[in-house]
C-alpha positions as CSV (number, residue, x, y, z in Angstrom):
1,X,-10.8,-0.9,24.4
2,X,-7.1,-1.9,24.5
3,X,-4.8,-0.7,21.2
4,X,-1.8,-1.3,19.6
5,X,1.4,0.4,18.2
6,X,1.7,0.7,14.8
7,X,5.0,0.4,12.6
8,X,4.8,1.1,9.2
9,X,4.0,-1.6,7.1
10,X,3.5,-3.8,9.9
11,X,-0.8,-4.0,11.1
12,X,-1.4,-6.7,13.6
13,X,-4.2,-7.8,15.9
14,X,-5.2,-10.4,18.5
15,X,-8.2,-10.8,20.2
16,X,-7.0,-8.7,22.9
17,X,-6.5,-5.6,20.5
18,X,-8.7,-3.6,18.6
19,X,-8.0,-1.7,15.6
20,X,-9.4,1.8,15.2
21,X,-10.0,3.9,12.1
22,X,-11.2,7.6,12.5
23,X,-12.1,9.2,8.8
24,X,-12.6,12.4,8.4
25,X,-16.1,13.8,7.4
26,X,-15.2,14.8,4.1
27,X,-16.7,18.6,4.9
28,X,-13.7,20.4,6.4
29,X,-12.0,22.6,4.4
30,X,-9.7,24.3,7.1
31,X,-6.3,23.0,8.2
32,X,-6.2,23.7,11.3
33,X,-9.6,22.2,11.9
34,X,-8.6,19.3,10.8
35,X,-5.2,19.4,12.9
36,X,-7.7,19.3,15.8
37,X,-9.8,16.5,14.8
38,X,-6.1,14.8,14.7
39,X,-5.1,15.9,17.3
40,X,-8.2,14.8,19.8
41,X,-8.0,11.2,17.9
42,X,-4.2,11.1,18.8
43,X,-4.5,11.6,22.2
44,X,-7.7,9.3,22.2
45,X,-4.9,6.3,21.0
46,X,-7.0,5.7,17.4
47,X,-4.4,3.8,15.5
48,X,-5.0,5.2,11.8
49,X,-6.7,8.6,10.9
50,X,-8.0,8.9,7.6
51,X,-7.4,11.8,5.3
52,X,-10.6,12.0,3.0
53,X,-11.6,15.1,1.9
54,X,-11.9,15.1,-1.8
55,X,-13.5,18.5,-2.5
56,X,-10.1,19.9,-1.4
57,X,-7.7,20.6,-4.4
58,X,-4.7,18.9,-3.9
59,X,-2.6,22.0,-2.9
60,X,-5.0,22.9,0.3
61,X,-4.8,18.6,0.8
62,X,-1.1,18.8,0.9
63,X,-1.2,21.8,4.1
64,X,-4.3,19.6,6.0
65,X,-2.3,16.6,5.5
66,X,1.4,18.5,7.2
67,X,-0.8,20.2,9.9
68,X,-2.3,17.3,10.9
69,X,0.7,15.5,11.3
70,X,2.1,18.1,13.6
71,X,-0.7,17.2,15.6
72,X,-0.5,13.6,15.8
73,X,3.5,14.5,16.7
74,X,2.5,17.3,19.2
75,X,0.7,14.3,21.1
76,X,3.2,12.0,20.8
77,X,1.2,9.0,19.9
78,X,1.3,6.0,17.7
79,X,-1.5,6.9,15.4
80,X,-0.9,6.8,11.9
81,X,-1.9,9.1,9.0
82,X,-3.3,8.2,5.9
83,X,-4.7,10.1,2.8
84,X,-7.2,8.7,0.9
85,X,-6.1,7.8,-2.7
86,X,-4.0,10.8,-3.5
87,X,-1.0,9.3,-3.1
88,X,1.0,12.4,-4.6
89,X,-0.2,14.4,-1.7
90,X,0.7,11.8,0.7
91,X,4.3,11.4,-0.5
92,X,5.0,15.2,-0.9
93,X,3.4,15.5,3.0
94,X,5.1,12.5,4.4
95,X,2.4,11.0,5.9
96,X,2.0,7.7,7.2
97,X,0.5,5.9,4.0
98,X,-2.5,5.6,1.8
99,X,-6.1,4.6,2.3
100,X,-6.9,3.0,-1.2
101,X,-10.6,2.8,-3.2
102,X,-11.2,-0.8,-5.3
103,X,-12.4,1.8,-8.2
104,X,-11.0,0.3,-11.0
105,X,-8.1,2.4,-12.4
106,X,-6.9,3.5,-8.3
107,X,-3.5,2.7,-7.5
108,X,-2.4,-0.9,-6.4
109,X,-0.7,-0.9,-2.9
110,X,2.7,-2.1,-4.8
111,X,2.8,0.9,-7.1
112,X,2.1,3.2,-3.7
113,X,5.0,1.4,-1.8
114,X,7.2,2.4,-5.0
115,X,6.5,6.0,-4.8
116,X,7.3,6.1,-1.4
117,X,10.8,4.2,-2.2
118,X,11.6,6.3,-5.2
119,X,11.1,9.5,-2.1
120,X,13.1,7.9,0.1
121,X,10.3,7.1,2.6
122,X,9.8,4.4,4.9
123,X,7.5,1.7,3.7
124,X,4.1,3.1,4.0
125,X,0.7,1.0,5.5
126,X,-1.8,0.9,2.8
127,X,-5.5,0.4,3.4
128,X,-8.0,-0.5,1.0
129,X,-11.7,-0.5,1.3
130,X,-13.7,-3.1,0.1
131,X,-17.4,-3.1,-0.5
132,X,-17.3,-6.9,-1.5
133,X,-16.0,-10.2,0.0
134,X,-13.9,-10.5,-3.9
135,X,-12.9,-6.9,-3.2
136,X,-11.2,-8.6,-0.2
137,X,-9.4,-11.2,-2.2
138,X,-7.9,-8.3,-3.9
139,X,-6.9,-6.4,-1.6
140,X,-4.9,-9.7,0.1
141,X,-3.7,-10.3,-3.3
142,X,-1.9,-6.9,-3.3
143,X,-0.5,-7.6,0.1
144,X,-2.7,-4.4,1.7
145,X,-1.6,-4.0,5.5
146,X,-5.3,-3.3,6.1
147,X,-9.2,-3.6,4.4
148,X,-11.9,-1.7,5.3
149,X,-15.1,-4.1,5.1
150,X,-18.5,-2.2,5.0
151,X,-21.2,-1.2,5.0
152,X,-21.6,-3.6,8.0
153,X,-25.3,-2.1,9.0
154,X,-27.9,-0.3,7.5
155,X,-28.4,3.6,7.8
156,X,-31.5,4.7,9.0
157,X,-32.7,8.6,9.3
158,X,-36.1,9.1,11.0
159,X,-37.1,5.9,10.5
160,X,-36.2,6.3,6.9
161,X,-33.5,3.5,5.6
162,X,-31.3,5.9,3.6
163,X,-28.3,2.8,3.1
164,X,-28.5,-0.9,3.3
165,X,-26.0,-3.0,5.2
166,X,-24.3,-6.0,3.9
167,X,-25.0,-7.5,7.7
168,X,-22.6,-9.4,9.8
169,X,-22.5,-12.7,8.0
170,X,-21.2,-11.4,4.6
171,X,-18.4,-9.4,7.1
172,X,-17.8,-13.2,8.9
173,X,-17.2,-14.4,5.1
174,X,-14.9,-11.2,4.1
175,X,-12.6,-11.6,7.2
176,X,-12.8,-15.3,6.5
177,X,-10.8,-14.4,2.7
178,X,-8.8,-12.0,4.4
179,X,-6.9,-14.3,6.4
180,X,-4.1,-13.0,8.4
181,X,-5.2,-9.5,7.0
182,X,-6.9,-7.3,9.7
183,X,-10.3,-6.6,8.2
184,X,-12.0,-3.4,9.9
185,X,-15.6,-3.0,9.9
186,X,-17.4,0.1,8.8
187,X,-20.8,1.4,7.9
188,X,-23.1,2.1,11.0
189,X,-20.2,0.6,13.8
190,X,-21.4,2.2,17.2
191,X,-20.0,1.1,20.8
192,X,-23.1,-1.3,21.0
193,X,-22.3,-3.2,18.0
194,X,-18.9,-3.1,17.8
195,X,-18.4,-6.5,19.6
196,X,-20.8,-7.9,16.8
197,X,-18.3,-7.0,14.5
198,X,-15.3,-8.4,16.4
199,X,-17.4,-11.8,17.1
200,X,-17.8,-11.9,13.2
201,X,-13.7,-11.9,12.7
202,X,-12.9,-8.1,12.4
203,X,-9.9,-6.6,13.7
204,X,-11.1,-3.7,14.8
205,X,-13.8,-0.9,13.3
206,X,-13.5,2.7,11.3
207,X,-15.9,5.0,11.1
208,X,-16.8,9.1,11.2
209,X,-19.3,10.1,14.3
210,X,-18.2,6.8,15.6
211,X,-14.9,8.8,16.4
212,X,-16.2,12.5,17.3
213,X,-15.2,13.1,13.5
Protein backbone atom coordinates (compact mmCIF):
# COMPACT_ATOMS: atom_id res chain seq x y z
CA UNK A 1 0.00 0.00 0.00
CA UNK A 2 1.70 3.14 -1.30
CA UNK A 3 1.26 6.58 0.99
CA UNK A 4 1.52 10.07 0.91
CA UNK A 5 3.14 13.15 2.73
CA UNK A 6 1.10 15.15 4.52
CA UNK A 7 1.29 19.14 4.97
CA UNK A 8 -0.82 20.61 7.21
CA UNK A 9 -3.98 21.70 5.89
CA UNK A 10 -3.29 20.12 2.68
CA UNK A 11 -4.95 16.01 2.41
CA UNK A 12 -4.79 14.69 -0.99
CA UNK A 13 -5.26 11.30 -2.74
CA UNK A 14 -5.17 9.57 -6.23
CA UNK A 15 -5.84 6.26 -7.04
CA UNK A 16 -2.40 5.42 -6.58
CA UNK A 17 -2.35 6.56 -2.82
CA UNK A 18 -4.04 5.45 0.13
CA UNK A 19 -4.86 7.23 3.14
CA UNK A 20 -4.41 5.65 6.52
CA UNK A 21 -5.95 6.44 9.89
CA UNK A 22 -4.69 4.54 13.05
CA UNK A 23 -7.07 5.47 16.32
CA UNK A 24 -6.22 4.73 19.37
CA UNK A 25 -8.27 2.11 21.47
CA UNK A 26 -9.62 4.39 23.74
CA UNK A 27 -8.21 2.02 26.85
CA UNK A 28 -4.72 3.34 27.47
CA UNK A 29 -4.15 5.37 30.11
CA UNK A 30 -0.23 5.55 30.05
CA UNK A 31 1.83 7.91 28.02
CA UNK A 32 4.38 6.20 27.23
CA UNK A 33 2.25 3.32 25.95
CA UNK A 34 0.75 5.40 23.79
CA UNK A 35 4.17 7.02 22.54
CA UNK A 36 4.74 3.39 21.41
CA UNK A 37 1.62 2.70 19.60
CA UNK A 38 2.88 6.07 17.81
CA UNK A 39 5.79 5.32 17.40
CA UNK A 40 5.27 1.66 15.61
CA UNK A 41 2.40 3.53 13.34
CA UNK A 42 5.19 6.13 12.41
CA UNK A 43 7.55 3.99 11.30
CA UNK A 44 4.80 1.80 9.63
CA UNK A 45 4.22 5.33 7.27
CA UNK A 46 0.20 5.69 8.62
CA UNK A 47 -0.51 9.20 7.57
CA UNK A 48 -2.75 10.43 10.59
CA UNK A 49 -2.84 8.82 14.24
CA UNK A 50 -5.77 9.55 16.15
CA UNK A 51 -5.73 10.69 19.72
CA UNK A 52 -9.07 9.35 21.32
CA UNK A 53 -9.04 8.51 24.68
CA UNK A 54 -11.74 10.25 26.43
CA UNK A 55 -11.61 8.69 29.95
CA UNK A 56 -8.32 10.62 30.25
CA UNK A 57 -8.72 14.13 31.99
CA UNK A 58 -7.44 16.60 29.95
CA UNK A 59 -4.18 17.11 32.02
CA UNK A 60 -2.87 13.32 31.51
CA UNK A 61 -4.39 13.99 27.51
CA UNK A 62 -2.13 16.90 27.22
CA UNK A 63 1.35 14.57 28.35
CA UNK A 64 0.04 11.41 25.88
CA UNK A 65 -0.54 13.93 23.30
CA UNK A 66 3.54 15.67 23.71
CA UNK A 67 4.96 12.03 24.18
CA UNK A 68 3.46 10.79 21.32
CA UNK A 69 4.69 13.44 19.26
CA UNK A 70 8.19 12.79 20.35
CA UNK A 71 7.59 9.65 18.87
CA UNK A 72 6.29 10.39 15.64
CA UNK A 73 9.63 12.97 15.55
CA UNK A 74 11.96 10.25 16.89
CA UNK A 75 10.96 8.30 13.59
CA UNK A 76 11.19 10.97 11.45
CA UNK A 77 8.12 10.38 9.46
CA UNK A 78 5.23 12.19 7.89
CA UNK A 79 2.43 10.98 10.08
CA UNK A 80 0.33 13.46 11.56
CA UNK A 81 -1.29 13.74 15.02
CA UNK A 82 -4.58 14.41 15.81
CA UNK A 83 -6.64 14.65 19.12
CA UNK A 84 -10.05 13.83 19.05
CA UNK A 85 -12.27 16.89 19.86
CA UNK A 86 -10.40 18.51 22.65
CA UNK A 87 -9.03 21.04 20.77
CA UNK A 88 -7.60 22.93 23.98
CA UNK A 89 -5.40 19.92 24.52
CA UNK A 90 -4.28 19.87 21.01
CA UNK A 91 -3.33 23.55 20.87
CA UNK A 92 -1.54 23.58 24.24
CA UNK A 93 0.42 20.14 22.84
CA UNK A 94 0.96 21.31 19.39
CA UNK A 95 -0.16 18.57 17.71
CA UNK A 96 -0.87 18.16 14.19
CA UNK A 97 -4.82 19.04 14.29
CA UNK A 98 -8.14 17.85 15.42
CA UNK A 99 -10.26 14.85 14.72
CA UNK A 100 -13.85 16.36 15.06
CA UNK A 101 -17.49 14.44 16.21
CA UNK A 102 -20.91 15.79 14.09
CA UNK A 103 -22.38 15.89 17.82
CA UNK A 104 -24.17 18.84 17.73
CA UNK A 105 -22.55 21.55 19.90
CA UNK A 106 -18.62 20.10 18.82
CA UNK A 107 -16.42 22.62 17.37
CA UNK A 108 -16.66 23.57 13.58
CA UNK A 109 -13.30 23.09 11.75
CA UNK A 110 -13.22 27.11 11.23
CA UNK A 111 -13.39 27.89 14.94
CA UNK A 112 -10.41 25.04 15.44
CA UNK A 113 -8.23 26.68 12.62
CA UNK A 114 -8.86 30.05 14.75
CA UNK A 115 -7.46 28.69 17.89
CA UNK A 116 -4.56 27.51 16.30
CA UNK A 117 -4.03 31.14 14.60
CA UNK A 118 -4.71 33.04 17.79
CA UNK A 119 -1.43 30.37 19.22
CA UNK A 120 0.48 31.10 16.53
CA UNK A 121 0.34 27.58 14.96
CA UNK A 122 0.40 26.41 11.56
CA UNK A 123 -2.89 25.77 10.02
CA UNK A 124 -4.00 22.47 11.48
CA UNK A 125 -5.78 19.33 9.34
CA UNK A 126 -9.12 18.72 10.76
CA UNK A 127 -10.99 15.51 10.40
CA UNK A 128 -14.58 14.92 11.03
CA UNK A 129 -16.38 11.71 11.31
CA UNK A 130 -19.51 11.28 9.79
CA UNK A 131 -22.01 8.51 10.51
CA UNK A 132 -24.38 9.88 7.67
CA UNK A 133 -24.01 10.81 3.91
CA UNK A 134 -25.69 14.69 5.23
CA UNK A 135 -23.02 14.42 7.87
CA UNK A 136 -20.74 14.51 4.85
CA UNK A 137 -22.27 17.56 3.36
CA UNK A 138 -21.33 19.16 6.53
CA UNK A 139 -18.33 18.33 6.99
CA UNK A 140 -17.49 19.68 3.12
CA UNK A 141 -19.45 22.62 4.01
CA UNK A 142 -16.87 23.44 6.79
CA UNK A 143 -14.02 22.87 4.43
CA UNK A 144 -12.79 19.62 6.73
CA UNK A 145 -9.30 18.33 5.19
CA UNK A 146 -10.69 14.93 5.90
CA UNK A 147 -14.23 12.68 6.81
CA UNK A 148 -14.23 9.63 8.40
CA UNK A 149 -17.26 7.58 6.76
CA UNK A 150 -18.47 4.50 8.79
CA UNK A 151 -19.50 2.11 9.98
CA UNK A 152 -18.67 0.57 6.52
CA UNK A 153 -19.43 -3.31 7.71
CA UNK A 154 -21.15 -4.94 10.33
CA UNK A 155 -19.52 -6.22 13.62
CA UNK A 156 -19.88 -9.60 14.35
CA UNK A 157 -18.61 -11.51 17.80
CA UNK A 158 -19.22 -15.32 17.83
CA UNK A 159 -21.49 -15.21 15.36
CA UNK A 160 -23.33 -12.64 17.25
CA UNK A 161 -23.93 -9.22 15.14
CA UNK A 162 -23.01 -6.76 17.98
CA UNK A 163 -23.13 -3.45 15.13
CA UNK A 164 -24.68 -3.01 11.78
CA UNK A 165 -22.87 -1.55 8.86
CA UNK A 166 -24.16 1.11 6.59
CA UNK A 167 -22.57 -1.30 3.63
CA UNK A 168 -20.62 -0.11 0.65
CA UNK A 169 -23.24 1.61 -1.38
CA UNK A 170 -24.28 4.23 1.23
CA UNK A 171 -20.06 4.81 1.46
CA UNK A 172 -20.20 5.05 -2.69
CA UNK A 173 -23.02 7.78 -2.03
CA UNK A 174 -20.96 9.64 0.95
CA UNK A 175 -17.69 9.90 -1.07
CA UNK A 176 -19.95 10.82 -4.02
CA UNK A 177 -21.12 14.37 -1.66
CA UNK A 178 -17.70 14.65 -0.49
CA UNK A 179 -16.30 15.52 -3.69
CA UNK A 180 -12.71 16.49 -3.76
CA UNK A 181 -12.76 15.70 0.00
CA UNK A 182 -10.85 12.38 0.86
CA UNK A 183 -13.51 10.27 2.56
CA UNK A 184 -11.85 7.35 4.75
CA UNK A 185 -13.68 4.38 5.46
CA UNK A 186 -14.10 2.88 8.91
CA UNK A 187 -16.10 0.32 10.82
CA UNK A 188 -14.94 -3.32 10.25
CA UNK A 189 -12.00 -2.24 7.33
CA UNK A 190 -9.60 -5.34 7.21
CA UNK A 191 -6.83 -5.87 4.41
CA UNK A 192 -9.51 -8.10 2.57
CA UNK A 193 -11.96 -5.45 2.22
CA UNK A 194 -10.12 -2.58 2.02
CA UNK A 195 -10.12 -2.56 -1.87
CA UNK A 196 -14.05 -2.66 -1.53
CA UNK A 197 -13.85 0.38 0.15
CA UNK A 198 -11.45 2.11 -2.33
CA UNK A 199 -13.63 0.66 -5.43
CA UNK A 200 -16.61 2.49 -3.64
CA UNK A 201 -14.65 6.09 -3.87
CA UNK A 202 -12.79 6.19 -0.48
CA UNK A 203 -9.45 7.64 -0.12
CA UNK A 204 -8.06 5.46 2.09
CA UNK A 205 -9.40 3.58 5.47
CA UNK A 206 -9.04 4.23 9.55
CA UNK A 207 -9.52 1.98 11.95
CA UNK A 208 -8.15 0.33 15.61
CA UNK A 209 -6.96 -3.52 15.28
CA UNK A 210 -6.84 -2.71 11.65
CA UNK A 211 -3.54 -0.90 12.70
CA UNK A 212 -2.03 -3.15 15.67
CA UNK A 213 -3.82 -0.36 17.85
Amino acid sequence: MAVIGITPGTVSASPQTLLRCAITPGTVARPAELAALARDWAASAIDFVQLREPSLPAGELYHAARAMLEAIASVGAATRLLVNSRADVAVASRAHGVHLTSRAGELTAQQVRELYAVAGLPRPIVGISCHAVEDVRRAVGQEADFAVFGPVFEKRVQGELVRGGSGLDLLREACAAAGETPVLALGGVTTENAASCLAAGAAGIAGIRLFGG
